[in-house]
TORKOL-4160 file (C-alpha; in steps of 0.2 Angstrom, whole numbers, padded with zeros to 4 digits, m for minus):
410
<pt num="1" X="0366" Y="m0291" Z="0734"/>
<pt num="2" X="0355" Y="m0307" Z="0737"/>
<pt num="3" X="0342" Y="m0300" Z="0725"/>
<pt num="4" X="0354" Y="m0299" Z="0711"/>
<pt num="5" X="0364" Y="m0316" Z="0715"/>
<pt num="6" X="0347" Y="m0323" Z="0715"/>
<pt num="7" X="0340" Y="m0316" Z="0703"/>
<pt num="8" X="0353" Y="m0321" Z="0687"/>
<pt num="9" X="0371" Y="m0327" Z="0690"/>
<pt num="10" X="0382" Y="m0332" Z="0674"/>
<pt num="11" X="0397" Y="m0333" Z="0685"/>
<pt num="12" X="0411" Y="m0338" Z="0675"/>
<pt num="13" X="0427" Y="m0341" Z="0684"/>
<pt num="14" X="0445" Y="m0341" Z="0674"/>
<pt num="15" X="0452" Y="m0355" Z="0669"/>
<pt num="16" X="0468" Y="m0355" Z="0662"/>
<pt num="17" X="0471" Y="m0353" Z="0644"/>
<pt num="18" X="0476" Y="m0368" Z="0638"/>
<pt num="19" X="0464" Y="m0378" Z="0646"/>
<pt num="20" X="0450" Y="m0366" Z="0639"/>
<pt num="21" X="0459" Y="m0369" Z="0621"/>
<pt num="22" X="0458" Y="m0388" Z="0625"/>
<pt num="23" X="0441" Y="m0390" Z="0631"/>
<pt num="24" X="0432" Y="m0380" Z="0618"/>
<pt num="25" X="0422" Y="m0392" Z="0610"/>
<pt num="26" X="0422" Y="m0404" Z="0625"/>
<pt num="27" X="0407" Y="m0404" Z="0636"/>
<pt num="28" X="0411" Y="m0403" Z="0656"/>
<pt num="29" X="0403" Y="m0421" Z="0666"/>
<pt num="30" X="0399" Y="m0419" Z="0685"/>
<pt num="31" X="0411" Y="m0431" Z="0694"/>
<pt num="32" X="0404" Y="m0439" Z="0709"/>
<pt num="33" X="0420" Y="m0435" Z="0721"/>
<pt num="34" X="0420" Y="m0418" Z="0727"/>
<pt num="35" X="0399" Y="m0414" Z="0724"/>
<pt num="36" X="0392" Y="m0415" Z="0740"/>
<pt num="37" X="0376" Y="m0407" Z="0748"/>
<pt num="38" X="0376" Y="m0405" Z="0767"/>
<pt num="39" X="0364" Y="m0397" Z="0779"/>
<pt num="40" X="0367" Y="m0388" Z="0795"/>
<pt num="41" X="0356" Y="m0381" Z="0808"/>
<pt num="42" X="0351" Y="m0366" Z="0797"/>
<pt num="43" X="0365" Y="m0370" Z="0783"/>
<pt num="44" X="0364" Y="m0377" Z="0766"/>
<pt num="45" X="0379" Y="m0381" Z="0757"/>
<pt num="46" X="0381" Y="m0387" Z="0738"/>
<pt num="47" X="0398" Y="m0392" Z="0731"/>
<pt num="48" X="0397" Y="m0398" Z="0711"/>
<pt num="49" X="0413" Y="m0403" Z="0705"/>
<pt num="50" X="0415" Y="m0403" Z="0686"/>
<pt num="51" X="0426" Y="m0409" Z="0672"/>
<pt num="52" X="0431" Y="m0391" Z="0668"/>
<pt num="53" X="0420" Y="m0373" Z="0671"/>
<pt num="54" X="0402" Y="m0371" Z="0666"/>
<pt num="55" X="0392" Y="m0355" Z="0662"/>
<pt num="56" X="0377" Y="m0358" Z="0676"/>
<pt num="57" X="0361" Y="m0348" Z="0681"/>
<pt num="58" X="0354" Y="m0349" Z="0699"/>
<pt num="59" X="0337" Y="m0343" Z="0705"/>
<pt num="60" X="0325" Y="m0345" Z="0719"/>
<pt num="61" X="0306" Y="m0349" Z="0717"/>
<pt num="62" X="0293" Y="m0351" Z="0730"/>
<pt num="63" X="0275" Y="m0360" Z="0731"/>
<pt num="64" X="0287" Y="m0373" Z="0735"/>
<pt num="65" X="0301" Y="m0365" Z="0739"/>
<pt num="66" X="0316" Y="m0372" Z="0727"/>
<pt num="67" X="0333" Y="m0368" Z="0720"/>
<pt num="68" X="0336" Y="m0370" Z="0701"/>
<pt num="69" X="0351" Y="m0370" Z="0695"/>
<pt num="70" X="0355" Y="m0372" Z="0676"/>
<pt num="71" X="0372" Y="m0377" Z="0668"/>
<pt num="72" X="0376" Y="m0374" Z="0649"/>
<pt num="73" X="0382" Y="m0392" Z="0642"/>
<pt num="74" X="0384" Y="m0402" Z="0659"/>
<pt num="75" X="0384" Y="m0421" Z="0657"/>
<pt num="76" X="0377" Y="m0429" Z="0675"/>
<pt num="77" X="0387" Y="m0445" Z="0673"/>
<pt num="78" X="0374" Y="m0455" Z="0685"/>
<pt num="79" X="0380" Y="m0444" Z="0699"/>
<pt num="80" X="0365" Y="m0437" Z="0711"/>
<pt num="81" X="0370" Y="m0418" Z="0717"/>
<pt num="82" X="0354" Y="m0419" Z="0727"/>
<pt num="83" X="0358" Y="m0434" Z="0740"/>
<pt num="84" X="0366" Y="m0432" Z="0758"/>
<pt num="85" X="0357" Y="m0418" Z="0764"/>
<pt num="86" X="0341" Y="m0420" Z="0778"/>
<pt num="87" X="0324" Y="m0420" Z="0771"/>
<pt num="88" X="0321" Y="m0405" Z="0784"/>
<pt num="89" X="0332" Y="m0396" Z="0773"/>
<pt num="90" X="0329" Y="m0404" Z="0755"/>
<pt num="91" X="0315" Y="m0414" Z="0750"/>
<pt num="92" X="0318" Y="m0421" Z="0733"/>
<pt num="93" X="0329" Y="m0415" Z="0719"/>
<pt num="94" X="0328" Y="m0417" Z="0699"/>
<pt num="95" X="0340" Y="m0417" Z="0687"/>
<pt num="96" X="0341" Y="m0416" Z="0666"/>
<pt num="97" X="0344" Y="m0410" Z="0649"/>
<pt num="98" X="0334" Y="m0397" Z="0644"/>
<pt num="99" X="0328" Y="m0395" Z="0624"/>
<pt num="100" X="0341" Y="m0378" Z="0622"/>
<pt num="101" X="0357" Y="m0389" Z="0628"/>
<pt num="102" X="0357" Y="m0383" Z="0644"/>
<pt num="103" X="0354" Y="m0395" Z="0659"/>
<pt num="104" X="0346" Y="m0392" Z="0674"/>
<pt num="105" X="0345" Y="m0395" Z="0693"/>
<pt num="106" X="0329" Y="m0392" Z="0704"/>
<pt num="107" X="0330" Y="m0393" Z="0723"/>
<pt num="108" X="0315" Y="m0394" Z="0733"/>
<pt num="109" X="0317" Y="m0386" Z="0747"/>
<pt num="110" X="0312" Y="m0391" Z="0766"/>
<pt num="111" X="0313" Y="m0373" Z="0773"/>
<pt num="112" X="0315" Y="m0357" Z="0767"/>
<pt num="113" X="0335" Y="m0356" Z="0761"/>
<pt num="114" X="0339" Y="m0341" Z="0752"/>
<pt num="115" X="0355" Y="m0342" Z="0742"/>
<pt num="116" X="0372" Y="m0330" Z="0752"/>
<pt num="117" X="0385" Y="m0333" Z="0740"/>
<pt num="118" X="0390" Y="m0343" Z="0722"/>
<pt num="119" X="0406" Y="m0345" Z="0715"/>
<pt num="120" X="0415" Y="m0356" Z="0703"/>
<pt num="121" X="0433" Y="m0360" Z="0707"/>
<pt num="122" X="0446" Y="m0370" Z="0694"/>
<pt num="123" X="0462" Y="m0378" Z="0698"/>
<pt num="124" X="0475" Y="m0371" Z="0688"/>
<pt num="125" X="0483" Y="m0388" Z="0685"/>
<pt num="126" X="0470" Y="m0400" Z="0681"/>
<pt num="127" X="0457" Y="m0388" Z="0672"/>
<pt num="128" X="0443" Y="m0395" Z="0685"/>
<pt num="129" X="0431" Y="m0382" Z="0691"/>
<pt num="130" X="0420" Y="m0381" Z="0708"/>
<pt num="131" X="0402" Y="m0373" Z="0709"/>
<pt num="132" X="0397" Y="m0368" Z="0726"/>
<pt num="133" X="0383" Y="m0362" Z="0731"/>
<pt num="134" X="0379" Y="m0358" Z="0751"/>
<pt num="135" X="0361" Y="m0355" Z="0758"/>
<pt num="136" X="0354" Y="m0350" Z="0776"/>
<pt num="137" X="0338" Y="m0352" Z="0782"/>
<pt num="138" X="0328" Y="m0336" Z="0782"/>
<pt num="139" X="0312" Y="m0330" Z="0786"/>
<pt num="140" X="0297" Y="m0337" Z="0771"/>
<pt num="141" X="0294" Y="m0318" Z="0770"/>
<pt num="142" X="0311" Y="m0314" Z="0765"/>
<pt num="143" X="0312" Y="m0329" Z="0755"/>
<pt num="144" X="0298" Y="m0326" Z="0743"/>
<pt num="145" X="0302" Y="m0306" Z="0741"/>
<pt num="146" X="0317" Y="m0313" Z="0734"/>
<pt num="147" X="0310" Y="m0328" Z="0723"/>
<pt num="148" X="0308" Y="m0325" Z="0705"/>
<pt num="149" X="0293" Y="m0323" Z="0696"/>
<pt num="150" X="0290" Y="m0343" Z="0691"/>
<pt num="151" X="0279" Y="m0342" Z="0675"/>
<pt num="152" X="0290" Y="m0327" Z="0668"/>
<pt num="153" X="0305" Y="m0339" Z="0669"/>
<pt num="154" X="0294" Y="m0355" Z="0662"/>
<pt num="155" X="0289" Y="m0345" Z="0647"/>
<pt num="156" X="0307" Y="m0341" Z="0643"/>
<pt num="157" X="0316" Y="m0356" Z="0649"/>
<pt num="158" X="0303" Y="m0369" Z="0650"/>
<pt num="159" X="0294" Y="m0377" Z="0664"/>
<pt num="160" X="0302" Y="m0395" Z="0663"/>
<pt num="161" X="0309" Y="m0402" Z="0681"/>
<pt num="162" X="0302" Y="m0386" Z="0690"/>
<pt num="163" X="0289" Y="m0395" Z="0698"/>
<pt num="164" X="0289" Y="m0416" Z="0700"/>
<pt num="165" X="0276" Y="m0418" Z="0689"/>
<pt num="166" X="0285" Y="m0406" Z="0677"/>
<pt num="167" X="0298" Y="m0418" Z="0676"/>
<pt num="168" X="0296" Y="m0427" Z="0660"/>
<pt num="169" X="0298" Y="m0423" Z="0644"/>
<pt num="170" X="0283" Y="m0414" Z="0638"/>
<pt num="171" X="0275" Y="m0424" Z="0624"/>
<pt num="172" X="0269" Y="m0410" Z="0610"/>
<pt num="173" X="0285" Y="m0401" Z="0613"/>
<pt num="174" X="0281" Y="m0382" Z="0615"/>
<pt num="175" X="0284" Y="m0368" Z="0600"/>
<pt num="176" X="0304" Y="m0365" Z="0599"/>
<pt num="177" X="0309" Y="m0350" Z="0610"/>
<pt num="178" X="0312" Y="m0335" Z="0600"/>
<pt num="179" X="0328" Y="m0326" Z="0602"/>
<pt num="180" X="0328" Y="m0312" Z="0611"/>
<pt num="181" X="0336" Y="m0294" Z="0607"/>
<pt num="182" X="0337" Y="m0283" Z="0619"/>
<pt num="183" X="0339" Y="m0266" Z="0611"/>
<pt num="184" X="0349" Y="m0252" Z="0621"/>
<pt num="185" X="0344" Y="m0232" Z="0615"/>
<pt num="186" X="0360" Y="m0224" Z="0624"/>
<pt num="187" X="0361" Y="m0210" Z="0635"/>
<pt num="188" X="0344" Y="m0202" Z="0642"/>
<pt num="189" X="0341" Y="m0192" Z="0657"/>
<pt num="190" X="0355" Y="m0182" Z="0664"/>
<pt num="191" X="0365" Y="m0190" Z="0649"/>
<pt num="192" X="0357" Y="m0181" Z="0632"/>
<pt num="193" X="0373" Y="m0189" Z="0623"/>
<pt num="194" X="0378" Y="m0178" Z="0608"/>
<pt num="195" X="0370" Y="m0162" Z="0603"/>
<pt num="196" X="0366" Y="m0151" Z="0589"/>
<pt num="197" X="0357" Y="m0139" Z="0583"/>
<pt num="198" X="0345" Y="m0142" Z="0598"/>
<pt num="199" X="0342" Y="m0161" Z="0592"/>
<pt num="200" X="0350" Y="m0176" Z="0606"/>
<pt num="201" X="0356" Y="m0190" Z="0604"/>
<pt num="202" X="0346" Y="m0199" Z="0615"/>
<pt num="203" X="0329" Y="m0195" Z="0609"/>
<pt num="204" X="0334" Y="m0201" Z="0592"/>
<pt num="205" X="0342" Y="m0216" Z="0597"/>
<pt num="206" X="0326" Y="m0220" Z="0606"/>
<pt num="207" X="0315" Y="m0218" Z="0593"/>
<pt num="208" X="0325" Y="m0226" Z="0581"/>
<pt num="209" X="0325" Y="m0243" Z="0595"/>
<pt num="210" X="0306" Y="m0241" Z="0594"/>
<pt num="211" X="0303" Y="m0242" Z="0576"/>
<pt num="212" X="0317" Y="m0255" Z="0577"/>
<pt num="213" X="0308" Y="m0265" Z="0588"/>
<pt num="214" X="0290" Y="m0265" Z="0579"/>
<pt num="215" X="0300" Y="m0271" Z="0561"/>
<pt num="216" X="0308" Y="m0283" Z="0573"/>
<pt num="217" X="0292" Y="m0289" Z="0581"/>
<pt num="218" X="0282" Y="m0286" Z="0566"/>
<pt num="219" X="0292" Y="m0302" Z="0557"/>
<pt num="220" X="0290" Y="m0313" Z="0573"/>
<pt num="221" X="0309" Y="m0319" Z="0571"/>
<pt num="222" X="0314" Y="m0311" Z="0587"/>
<pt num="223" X="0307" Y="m0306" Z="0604"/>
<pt num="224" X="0312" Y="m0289" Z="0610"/>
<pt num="225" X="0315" Y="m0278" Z="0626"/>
<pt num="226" X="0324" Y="m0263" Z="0627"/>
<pt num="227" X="0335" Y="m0254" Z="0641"/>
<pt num="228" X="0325" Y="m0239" Z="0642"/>
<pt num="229" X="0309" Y="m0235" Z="0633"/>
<pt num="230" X="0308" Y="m0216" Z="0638"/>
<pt num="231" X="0320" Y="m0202" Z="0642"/>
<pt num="232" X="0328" Y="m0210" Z="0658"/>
<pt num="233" X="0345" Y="m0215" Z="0662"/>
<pt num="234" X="0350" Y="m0230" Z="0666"/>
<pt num="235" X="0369" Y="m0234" Z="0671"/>
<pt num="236" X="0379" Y="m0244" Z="0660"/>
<pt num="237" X="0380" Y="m0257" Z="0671"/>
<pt num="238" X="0362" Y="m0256" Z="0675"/>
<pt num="239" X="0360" Y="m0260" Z="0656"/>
<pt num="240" X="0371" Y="m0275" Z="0655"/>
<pt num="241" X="0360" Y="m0282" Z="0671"/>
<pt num="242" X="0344" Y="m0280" Z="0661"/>
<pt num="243" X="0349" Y="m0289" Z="0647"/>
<pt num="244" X="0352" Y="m0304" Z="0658"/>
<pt num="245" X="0337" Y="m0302" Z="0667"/>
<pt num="246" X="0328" Y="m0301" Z="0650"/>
<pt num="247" X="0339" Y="m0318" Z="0647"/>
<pt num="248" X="0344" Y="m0312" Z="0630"/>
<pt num="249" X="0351" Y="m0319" Z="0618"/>
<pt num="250" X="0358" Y="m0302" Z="0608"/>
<pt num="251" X="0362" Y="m0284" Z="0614"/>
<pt num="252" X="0362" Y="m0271" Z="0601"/>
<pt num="253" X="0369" Y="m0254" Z="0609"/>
<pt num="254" X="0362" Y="m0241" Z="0597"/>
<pt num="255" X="0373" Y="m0224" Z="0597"/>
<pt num="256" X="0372" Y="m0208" Z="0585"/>
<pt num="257" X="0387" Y="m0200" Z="0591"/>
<pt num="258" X="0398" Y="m0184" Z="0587"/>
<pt num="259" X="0415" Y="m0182" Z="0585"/>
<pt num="260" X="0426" Y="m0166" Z="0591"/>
<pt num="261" X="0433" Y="m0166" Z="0569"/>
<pt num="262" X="0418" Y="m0167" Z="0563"/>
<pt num="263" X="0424" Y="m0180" Z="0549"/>
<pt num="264" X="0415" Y="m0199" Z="0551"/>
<pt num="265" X="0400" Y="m0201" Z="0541"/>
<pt num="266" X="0393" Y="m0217" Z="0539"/>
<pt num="267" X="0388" Y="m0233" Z="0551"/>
<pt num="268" X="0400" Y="m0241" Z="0563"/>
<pt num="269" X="0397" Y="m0257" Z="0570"/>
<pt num="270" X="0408" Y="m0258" Z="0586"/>
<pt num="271" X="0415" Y="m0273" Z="0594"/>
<pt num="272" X="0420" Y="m0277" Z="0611"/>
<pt num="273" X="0442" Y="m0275" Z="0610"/>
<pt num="274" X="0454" Y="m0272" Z="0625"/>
<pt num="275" X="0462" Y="m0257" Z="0613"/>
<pt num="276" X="0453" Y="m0244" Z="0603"/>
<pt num="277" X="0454" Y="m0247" Z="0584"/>
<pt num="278" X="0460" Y="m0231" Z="0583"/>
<pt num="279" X="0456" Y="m0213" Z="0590"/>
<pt num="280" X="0438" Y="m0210" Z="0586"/>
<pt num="281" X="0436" Y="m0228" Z="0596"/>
<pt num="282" X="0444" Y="m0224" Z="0611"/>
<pt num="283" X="0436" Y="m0206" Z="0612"/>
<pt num="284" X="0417" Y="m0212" Z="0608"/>
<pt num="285" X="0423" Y="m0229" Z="0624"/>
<pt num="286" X="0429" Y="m0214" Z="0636"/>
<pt num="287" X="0412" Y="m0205" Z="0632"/>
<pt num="288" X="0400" Y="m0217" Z="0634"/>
<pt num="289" X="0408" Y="m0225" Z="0650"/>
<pt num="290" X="0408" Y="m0204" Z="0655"/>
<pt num="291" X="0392" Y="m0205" Z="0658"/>
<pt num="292" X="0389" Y="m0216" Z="0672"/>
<pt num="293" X="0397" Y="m0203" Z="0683"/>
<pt num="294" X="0384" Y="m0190" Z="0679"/>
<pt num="295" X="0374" Y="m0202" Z="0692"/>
<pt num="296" X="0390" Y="m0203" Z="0703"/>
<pt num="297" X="0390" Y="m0222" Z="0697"/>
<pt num="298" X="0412" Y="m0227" Z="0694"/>
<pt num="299" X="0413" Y="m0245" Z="0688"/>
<pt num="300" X="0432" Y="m0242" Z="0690"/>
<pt num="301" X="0431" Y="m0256" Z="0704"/>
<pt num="302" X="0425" Y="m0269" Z="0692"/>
<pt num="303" X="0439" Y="m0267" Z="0680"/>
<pt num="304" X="0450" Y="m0284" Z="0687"/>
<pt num="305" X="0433" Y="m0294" Z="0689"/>
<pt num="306" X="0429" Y="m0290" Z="0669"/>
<pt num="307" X="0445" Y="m0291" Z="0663"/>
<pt num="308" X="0444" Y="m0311" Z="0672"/>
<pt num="309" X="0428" Y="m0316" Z="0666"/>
<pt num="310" X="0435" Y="m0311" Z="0647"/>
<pt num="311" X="0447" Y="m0324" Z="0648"/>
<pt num="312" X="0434" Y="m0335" Z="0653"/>
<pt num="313" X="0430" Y="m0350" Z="0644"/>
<pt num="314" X="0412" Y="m0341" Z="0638"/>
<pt num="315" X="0419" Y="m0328" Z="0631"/>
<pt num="316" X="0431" Y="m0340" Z="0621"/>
<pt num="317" X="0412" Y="m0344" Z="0610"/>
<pt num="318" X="0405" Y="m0327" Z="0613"/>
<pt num="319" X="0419" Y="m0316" Z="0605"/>
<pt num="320" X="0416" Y="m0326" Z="0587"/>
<pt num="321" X="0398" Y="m0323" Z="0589"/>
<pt num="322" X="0401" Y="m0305" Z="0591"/>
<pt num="323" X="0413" Y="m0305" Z="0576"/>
<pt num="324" X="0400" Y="m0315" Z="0563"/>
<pt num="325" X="0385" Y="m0303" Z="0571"/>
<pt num="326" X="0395" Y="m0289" Z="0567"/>
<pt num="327" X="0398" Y="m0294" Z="0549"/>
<pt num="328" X="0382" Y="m0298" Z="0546"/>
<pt num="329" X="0375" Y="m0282" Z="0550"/>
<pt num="330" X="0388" Y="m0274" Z="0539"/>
<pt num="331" X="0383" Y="m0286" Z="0525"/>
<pt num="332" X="0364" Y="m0280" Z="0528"/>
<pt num="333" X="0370" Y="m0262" Z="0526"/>
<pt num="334" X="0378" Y="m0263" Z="0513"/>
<pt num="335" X="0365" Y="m0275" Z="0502"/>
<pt num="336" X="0353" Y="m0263" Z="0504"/>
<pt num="337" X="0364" Y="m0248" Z="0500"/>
<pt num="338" X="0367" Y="m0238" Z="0518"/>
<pt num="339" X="0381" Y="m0230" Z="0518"/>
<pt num="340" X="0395" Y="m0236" Z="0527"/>
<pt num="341" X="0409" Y="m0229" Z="0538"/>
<pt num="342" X="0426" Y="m0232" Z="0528"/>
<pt num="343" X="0430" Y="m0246" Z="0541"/>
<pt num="344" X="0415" Y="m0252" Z="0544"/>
<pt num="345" X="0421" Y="m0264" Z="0559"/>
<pt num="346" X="0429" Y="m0255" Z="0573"/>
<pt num="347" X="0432" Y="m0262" Z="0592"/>
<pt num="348" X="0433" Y="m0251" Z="0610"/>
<pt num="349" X="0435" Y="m0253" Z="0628"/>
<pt num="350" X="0416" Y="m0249" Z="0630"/>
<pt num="351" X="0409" Y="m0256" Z="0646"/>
<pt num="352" X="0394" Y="m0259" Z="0638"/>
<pt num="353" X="0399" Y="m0274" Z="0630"/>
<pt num="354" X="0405" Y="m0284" Z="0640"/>
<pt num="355" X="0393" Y="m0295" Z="0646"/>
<pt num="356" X="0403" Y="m0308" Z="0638"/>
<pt num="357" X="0386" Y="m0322" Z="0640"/>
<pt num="358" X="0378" Y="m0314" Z="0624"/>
<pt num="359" X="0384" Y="m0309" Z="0608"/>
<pt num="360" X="0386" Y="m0288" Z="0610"/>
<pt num="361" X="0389" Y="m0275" Z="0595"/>
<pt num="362" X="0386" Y="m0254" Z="0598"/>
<pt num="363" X="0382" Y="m0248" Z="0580"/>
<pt num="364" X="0386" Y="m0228" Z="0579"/>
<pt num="365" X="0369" Y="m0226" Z="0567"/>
<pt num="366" X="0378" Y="m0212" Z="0561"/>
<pt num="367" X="0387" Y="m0196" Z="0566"/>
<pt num="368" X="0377" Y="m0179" Z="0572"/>
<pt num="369" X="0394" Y="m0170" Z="0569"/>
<pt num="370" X="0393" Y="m0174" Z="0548"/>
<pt num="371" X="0377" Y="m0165" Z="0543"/>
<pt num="372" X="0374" Y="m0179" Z="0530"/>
<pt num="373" X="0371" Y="m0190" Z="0544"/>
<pt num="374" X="0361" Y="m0180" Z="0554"/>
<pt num="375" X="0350" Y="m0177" Z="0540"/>
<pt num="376" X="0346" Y="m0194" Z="0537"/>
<pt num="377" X="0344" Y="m0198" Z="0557"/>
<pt num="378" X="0331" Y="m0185" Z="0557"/>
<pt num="379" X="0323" Y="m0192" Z="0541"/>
<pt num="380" X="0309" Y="m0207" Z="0543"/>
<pt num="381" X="0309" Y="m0214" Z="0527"/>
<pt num="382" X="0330" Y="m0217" Z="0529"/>
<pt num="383" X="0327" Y="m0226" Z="0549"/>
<pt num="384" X="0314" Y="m0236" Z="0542"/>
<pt num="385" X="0327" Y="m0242" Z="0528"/>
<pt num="386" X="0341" Y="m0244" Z="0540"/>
<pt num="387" X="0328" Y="m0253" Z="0553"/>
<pt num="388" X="0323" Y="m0267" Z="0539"/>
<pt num="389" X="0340" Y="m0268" Z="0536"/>
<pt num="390" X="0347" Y="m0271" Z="0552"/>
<pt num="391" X="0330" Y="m0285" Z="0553"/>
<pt num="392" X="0339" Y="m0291" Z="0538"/>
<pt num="393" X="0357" Y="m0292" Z="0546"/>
<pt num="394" X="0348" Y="m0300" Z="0561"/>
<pt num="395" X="0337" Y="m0313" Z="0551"/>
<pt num="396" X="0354" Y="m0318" Z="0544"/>
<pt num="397" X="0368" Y="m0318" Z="0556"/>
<pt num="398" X="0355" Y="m0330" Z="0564"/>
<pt num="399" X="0351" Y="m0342" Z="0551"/>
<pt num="400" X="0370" Y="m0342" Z="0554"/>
<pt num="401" X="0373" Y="m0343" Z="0570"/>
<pt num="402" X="0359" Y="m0357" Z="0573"/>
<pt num="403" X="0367" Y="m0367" Z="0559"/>
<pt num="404" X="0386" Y="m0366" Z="0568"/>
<pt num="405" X="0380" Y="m0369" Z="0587"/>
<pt num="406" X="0372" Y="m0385" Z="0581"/>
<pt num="407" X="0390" Y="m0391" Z="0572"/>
<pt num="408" X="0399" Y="m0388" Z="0587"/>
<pt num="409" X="0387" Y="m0397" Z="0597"/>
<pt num="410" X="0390" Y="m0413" Z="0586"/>
């Protein structure tokens, strides 16, 4: 459990409703009253009070050992998070604005504190939110099996306050991160997906992913990773947890599904929706989410703690993200002449979408139970069309994206 808290939290807390509507396009100040940083005997304890809920990362490194913490769109107000606790416990602490709009808290540590729980918490009144984080001292063994990998995370995130001499702004400022798409070939293993003919769905949505991510690389728009990169299963859970670790910035679920009629031909792009579209929807959700029982893996539990982060205030700029992504990749389908299901834009229950911090789509490639679609599945020269048009889609909806994101921060 500390491995994971540690390793990537995006722990986004409900806020009511009308608050999330209200604060959409503000950004969220530290207020100095209620952000306190105290030290027991073994104990560290980090209170952040805030104008309204944040998205937030935490992680540990060592060789110092520190705690970073970064906040999406925080203003510091002049407040210091890091003052009041012992220099035994805390040494020094750094705080800023990072290049992507994120900000960011280091926390040189005095001993080994490795973090035992996070949570945000939002009066229901007010609309102001409380991050707090609690550490105990631990063995430096224990500490560093749990830190992350430092120049991993600097590459992706930068390296700017991790270290004091890191503080500044660097002065030739480094290439632009590319965005990251993290493709997901499902099924695999135990979980062949559909069938025919002797042919599974999961060795062609994997080799599809591969000659994806080559066109995707070979452009150099986009940085890749995928789930699964050989016939292993992976839970659907376990695929969401990926993403994050990856930090990306785009999950595409890719599917090539059958249906018991036999009658949907064409591409789907699926969104994430509390209700199926219609029947074909809710049978592929049920299917997919199936298969994390072949393991003995049931993500019934989690049910009330999705259904709250989906009203958090993240998912209030994720879900039209999602929705302009999906029309994109239908508009690159259809420009270059794929053919489409008849409603081209569907949504599901499916668990795989709902890590609510990234925009997420599932595109049903096509359909093994229509034998036109199966035919072109199986045909390299119509996956290499449909992977340079989904580049296409991509190349666009992000132009997009990029172009929106920088209006709303205006």
């Amino acid at each position: 459990m500390v491995g994971v808290i540690c390793g990537l939290l995006v722990l986004l807390l409900c806020a009511p409703s009308a608050f999330a509507q209200a604060n959409m396009g503000a950004q969220a100040r530290v207020l100095e009253a209620g952000t306190v940083l105290v030290g027991g005997r073994d104990t560290l304890a980090l209170d952040i009070s805030l104008s309204q809920p944040v998205p937030y990362r935490v992680r540990t490194f060592s060789a110092p050992p520190r705690l970073v913490i970064d906040f999406n769109t925080l203003d510091w107000a002049d407040v210091e998070p890091g003052a009041g606790a012992p220099r035994s416990h805390v040494r020094a602490a750094r705080r800023g604005q990072l290049p992507d709009g994120w900000s960011r808290l280091v926390l040189d540590l005095g001993a080994p504190f490795l973090l035992t729980s996070s949570e945000q918490r939002v009066d229901p009144d007010s609309g102001q939110a409380i991050i707090s984080l609690r550490m105990k001292r631990v063995a430096l063994e224990e500490f560093e099996r749990n830190a992350q990998d430092e120049q991993r995370f600097a590459r992706l995130s930068g390296a700017a306050y991790l270290h004091p001499e890191a503080a500044p702004a660097p002065a030739p400022a480094p290439a632009p991160r590319k965005p990251i798409v993290m493709l997901d070939p499902g099924h695999g293993g135990i979980d062949p997906g559909a069938e025919r003919d002797g042919i599974r769905e999961a060795d062609i949505v994997l080799s599809f992913a591969r000659q994806l991510r080559e066109v995707l690389l070979r452009r150099g728009r986009f940085d890749v990773a995928m789930t699964r990169d050989a016939d292993e299963f992976v839970s659907l859970d376990g695929r969401i947890r990926a993403a994050r670790a990856a930090q990306a910035d785009l999950f595409l679920s890719l599917h090539a599904d059958a249906l018991p009629e036999g009658l949907a031909t064409g591409t789907v792009i699926y969104l994430l929706g509390d209700e199926a579209s219609d029947e074909s929807a809710a049978y592929l959700a049920e299917r997919h989410d199936r298969a994390d029982m072949l393991a003995g893996v049931d993500l019934t539990g989690n049910t009330d703690e999705i259904a709250r982060v989906l009203m958090s205030v993240a998912w209030q700029d994720t879900a039209p993200r999602a929705r302009g992504l999906a029309d994109a990749l239908v508009e690159g389908l259809g420009d270059a002449g794929l053919r489409l299901h008849r409603r081209p834009i569907q949504s599901g229950a499916f668990t795989v979408l709902r890590a609510v911090d990234m925009p997420s789509a599932l595109i049903e490639l096509g359909f093994m139970s229509s034998p036109r679609d199966l035919q072109n599945l199986r045909d390299p020269d119509w996956t290499l069309r449909m992977a340079e048009a989904l580049a296409d889609a991509l190349e666009l909806w992000q132009e997009r994206d990029t172009a929106m994101q920088q209006l709303l921060r205006r």
